[in-house]
C-alpha positions in Angstrom: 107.4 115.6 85.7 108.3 119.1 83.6 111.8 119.2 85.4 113.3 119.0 82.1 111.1 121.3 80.7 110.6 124.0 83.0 112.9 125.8 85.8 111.4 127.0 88.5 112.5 128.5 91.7 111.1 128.6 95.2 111.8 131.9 97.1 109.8 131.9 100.9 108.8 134.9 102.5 110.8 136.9 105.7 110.8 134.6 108.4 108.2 135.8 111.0 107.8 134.2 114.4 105.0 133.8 117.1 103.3 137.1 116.0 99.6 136.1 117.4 96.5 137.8 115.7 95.8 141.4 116.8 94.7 144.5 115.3 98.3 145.3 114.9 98.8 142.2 113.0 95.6 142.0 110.9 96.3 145.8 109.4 99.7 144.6 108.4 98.2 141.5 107.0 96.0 143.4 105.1 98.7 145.9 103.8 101.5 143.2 102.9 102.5 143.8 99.7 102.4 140.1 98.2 99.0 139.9 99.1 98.6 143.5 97.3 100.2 142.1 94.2 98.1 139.1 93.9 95.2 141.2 93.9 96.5 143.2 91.0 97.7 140.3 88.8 94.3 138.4 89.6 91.8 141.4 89.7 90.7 139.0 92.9 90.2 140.7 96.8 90.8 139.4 99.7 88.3 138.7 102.3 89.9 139.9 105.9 87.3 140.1 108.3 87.3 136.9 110.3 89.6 135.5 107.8 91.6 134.5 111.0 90.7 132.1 113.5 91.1 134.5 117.3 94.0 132.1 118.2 95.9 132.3 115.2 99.6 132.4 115.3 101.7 133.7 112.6 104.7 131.7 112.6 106.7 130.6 109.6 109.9 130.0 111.1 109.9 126.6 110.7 109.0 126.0 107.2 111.5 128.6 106.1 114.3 126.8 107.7 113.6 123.4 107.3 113.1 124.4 103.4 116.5 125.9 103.4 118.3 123.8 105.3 116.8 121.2 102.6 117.8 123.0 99.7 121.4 123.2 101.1 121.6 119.5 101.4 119.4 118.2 98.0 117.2 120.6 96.0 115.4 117.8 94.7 113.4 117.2 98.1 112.6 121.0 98.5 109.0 120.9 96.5 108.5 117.5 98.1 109.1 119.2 101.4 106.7 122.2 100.8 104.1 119.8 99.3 104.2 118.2 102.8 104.3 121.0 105.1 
């Protein structure tokens, strides 16, 4: 729809995989710095206590390389493809 009008461009985040929710994991949840910045642009916290279900699995393998493997072939289908995952 604004394709003509604006550029945008999608940029995923370090490919993590199978890290399961500990208290390792939740500290470093809390202290990732994208999650920092989005609290400083918004002037919005984050709630982290039980904000993860106890079998939570971290994994975005998947989506990061299907989404660049997408964007290799046709960009057009990469916003389609993160609007389905």
């Amino acid at each position: 729809m604004y394709k003509n009008q604006l550029q945008i461009e999608l940029i995923v985040g370090g490919i993590t995989r199978w890290r399961h929710r500990t208290a390792a994991f939740q500290q470093t949840f809390r202290n990732t710095p994208a999650l920092a910045n989005v609290q400083c642009r918004t002037g919005q916290s984050f709630k982290f206590e039980n904000a993860l279900p106890e079998d939570f699995i971290y994994d975005t393998e998947p989506a990061c390389r299907a989404l660049v493997s997408v964007a290799t072939i046709d960009s057009e289908y990469v916003f389609p493809l993160l609007h389905a995952i």
